[in-house]
Structures are given as C-alpha cells and as structure tokens.
C-alpha beads as a LAMMPS data file, in Angstrom:
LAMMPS data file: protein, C-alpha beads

116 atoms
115 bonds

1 atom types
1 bond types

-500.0 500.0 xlo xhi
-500.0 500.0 ylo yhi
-500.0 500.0 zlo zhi

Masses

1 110.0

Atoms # bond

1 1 1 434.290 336.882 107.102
2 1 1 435.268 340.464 107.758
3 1 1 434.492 341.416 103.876
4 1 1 431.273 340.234 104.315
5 1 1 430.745 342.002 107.590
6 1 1 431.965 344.841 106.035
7 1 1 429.550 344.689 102.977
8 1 1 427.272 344.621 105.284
9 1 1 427.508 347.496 107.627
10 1 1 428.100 349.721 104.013
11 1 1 424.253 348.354 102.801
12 1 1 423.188 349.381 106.160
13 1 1 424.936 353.158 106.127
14 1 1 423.184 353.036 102.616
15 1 1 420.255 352.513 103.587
16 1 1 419.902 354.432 106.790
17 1 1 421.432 358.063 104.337
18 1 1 418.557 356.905 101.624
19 1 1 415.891 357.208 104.580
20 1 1 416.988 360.551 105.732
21 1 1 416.895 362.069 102.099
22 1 1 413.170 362.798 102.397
23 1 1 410.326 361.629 104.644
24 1 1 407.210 359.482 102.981
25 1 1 404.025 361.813 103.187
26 1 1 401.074 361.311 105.438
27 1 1 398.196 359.849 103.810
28 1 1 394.782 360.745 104.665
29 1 1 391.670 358.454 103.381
30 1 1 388.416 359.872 102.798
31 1 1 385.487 359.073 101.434
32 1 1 382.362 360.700 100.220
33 1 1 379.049 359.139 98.814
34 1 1 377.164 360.631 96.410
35 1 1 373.081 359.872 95.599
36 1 1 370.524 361.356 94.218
37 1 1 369.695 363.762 97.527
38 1 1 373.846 365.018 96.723
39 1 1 376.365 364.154 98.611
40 1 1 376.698 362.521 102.251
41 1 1 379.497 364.988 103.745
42 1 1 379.242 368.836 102.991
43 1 1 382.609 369.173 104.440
44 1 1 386.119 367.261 104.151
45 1 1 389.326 367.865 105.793
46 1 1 393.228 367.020 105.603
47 1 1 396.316 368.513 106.631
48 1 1 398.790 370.288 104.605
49 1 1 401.715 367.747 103.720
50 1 1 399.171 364.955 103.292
51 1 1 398.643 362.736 100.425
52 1 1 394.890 362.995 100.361
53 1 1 392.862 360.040 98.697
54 1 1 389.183 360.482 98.578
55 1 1 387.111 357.389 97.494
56 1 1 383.939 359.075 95.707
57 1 1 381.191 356.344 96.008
58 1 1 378.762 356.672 93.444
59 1 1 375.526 355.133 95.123
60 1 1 372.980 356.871 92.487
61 1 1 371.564 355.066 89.334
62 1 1 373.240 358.027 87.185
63 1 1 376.717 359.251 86.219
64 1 1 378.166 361.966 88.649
65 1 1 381.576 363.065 89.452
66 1 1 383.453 365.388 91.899
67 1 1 385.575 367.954 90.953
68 1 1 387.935 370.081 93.456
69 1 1 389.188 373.521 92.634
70 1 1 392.517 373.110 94.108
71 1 1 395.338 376.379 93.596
72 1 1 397.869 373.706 91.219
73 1 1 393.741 373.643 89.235
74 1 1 390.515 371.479 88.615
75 1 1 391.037 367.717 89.866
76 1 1 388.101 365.608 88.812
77 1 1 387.233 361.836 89.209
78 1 1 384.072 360.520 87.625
79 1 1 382.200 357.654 88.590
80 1 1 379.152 355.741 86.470
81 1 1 376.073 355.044 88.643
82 1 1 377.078 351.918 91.544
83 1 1 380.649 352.402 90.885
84 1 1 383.275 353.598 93.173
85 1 1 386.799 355.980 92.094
86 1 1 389.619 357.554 93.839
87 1 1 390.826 361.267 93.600
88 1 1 394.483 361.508 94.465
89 1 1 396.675 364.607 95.230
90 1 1 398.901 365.854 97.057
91 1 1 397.679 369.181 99.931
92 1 1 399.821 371.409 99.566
93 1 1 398.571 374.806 100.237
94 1 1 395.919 375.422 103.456
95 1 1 392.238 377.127 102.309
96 1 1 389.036 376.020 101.607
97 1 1 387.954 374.589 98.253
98 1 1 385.175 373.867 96.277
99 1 1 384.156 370.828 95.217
100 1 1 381.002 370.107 93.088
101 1 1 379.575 367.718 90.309
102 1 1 379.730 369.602 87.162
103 1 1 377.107 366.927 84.974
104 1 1 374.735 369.170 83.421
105 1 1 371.790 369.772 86.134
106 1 1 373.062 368.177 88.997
107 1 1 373.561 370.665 92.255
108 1 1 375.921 368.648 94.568
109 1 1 378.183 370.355 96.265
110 1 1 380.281 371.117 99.508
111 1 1 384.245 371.766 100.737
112 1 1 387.219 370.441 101.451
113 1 1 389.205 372.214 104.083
114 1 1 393.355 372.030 104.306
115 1 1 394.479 372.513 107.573
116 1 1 397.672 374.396 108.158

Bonds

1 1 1 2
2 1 2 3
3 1 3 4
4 1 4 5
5 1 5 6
6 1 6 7
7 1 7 8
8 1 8 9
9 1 9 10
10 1 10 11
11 1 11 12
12 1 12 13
13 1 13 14
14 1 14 15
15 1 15 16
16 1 16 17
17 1 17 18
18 1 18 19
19 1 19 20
20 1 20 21
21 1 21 22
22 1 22 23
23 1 23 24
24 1 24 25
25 1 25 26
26 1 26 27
27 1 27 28
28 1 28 29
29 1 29 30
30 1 30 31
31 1 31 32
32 1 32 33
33 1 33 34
34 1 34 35
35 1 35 36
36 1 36 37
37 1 37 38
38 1 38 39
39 1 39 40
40 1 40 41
41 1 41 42
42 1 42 43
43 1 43 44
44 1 44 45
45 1 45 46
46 1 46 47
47 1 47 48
48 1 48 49
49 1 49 50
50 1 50 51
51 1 51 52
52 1 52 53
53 1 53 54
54 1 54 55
55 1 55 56
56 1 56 57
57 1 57 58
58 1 58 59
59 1 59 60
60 1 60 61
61 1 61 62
62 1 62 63
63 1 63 64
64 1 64 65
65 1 65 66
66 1 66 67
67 1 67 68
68 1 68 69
69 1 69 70
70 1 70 71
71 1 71 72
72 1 72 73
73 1 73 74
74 1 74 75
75 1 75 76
76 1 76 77
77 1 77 78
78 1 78 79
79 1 79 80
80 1 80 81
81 1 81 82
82 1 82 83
83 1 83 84
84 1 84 85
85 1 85 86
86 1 86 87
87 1 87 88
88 1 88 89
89 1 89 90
90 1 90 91
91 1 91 92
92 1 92 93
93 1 93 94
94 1 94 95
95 1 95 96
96 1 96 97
97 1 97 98
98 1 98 99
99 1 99 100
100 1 100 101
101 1 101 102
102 1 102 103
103 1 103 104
104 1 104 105
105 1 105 106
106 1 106 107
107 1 107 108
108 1 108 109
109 1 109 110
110 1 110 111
111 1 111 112
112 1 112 113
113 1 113 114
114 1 114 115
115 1 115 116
C-alpha cells in the first residue's frame, strides 16, 4: 500500500513541475465577414501573448482571401465564395497591421491592432 501511495504522490510532483515549465497561451477568437461591399470590421484587436484565430467568413459569391502583414511576414487564408477558414498565429509583437484581399481588383481592406 505505501508503494502505491508513493507512486502516486511522484505522478503528482510530475505533473504539478510539467505545469510550471510554461504557461498555455491566451487565445483570442475573431471573426471577420467578407462580401461584396468588403469587409464587416475595419478594425481587429488582440493582445500580445495571444494565440489569435480569426474565422474569415466568406459570404460573397466570389473567391476572396485575407492576408495580414505581420513582422515574422505575409499570413494569408483564402476562402471560395460561401465558405468559411481560419487564420492562426501567434501575436507576438504590438503595432498595427495591414490586412487586405490581394485577388486581382478587389479593394477590401482594414487593421488588426496588437495591444501591448
């Protein structure tokens, strides 16, 4: 009985020291829709440290995507018309960034703002 008391009180140390080595980031969800007028927020915001996912709704009858011009470079996510996708990354670095459809003709645009 003591062995297995013992057993147990080492998986427990075990896991309490893997917990401390690092802490699980913050997610933040966002989404933004995108149509034919462009898309439905100008401006999105997270927090340095977070894991960002932003769920780019494509509620046009053509193709767009979104691309971000992060400082770690260009993250895109593409989307056919009706369908929805997910853009995942980590903030890292506070500033405002540009993000934009780059399909041939198409204008949308707006920000995404990392928050110290």
């Amino acid at each position: 009985m003591s062995e297995r008391l013992t057993r147990m009180c080492l998986l427990v140390v075990a896991l309490l020291g893997l917990g401390a080595c690092g802490s699980v980031p913050v997610e933040r969800q966002l989404e933004l829709t995108v149509t034919a007028t462009g898309y439905d927020r100008p401006r999105l915001e997270a927090r340095v440290g977070e894991q960002v996912f932003i769920r780019f709704r494509n509620a046009d009858t053509v193709a767009h995507n979104l691309t971000i011009e992060l400082p770690s470079g260009r993250r895109t996510v593409s989307a056919e018309a009706g369908v929805d996708a997910i853009l995942a990354f980590p903030a890292r670095q506070a500033g405002t960034f540009r993000m934009f459809c780059t399909v041939p003709g198409h204008t949308e645009q707006g920000e995404l703002v990392i928050l110290p």
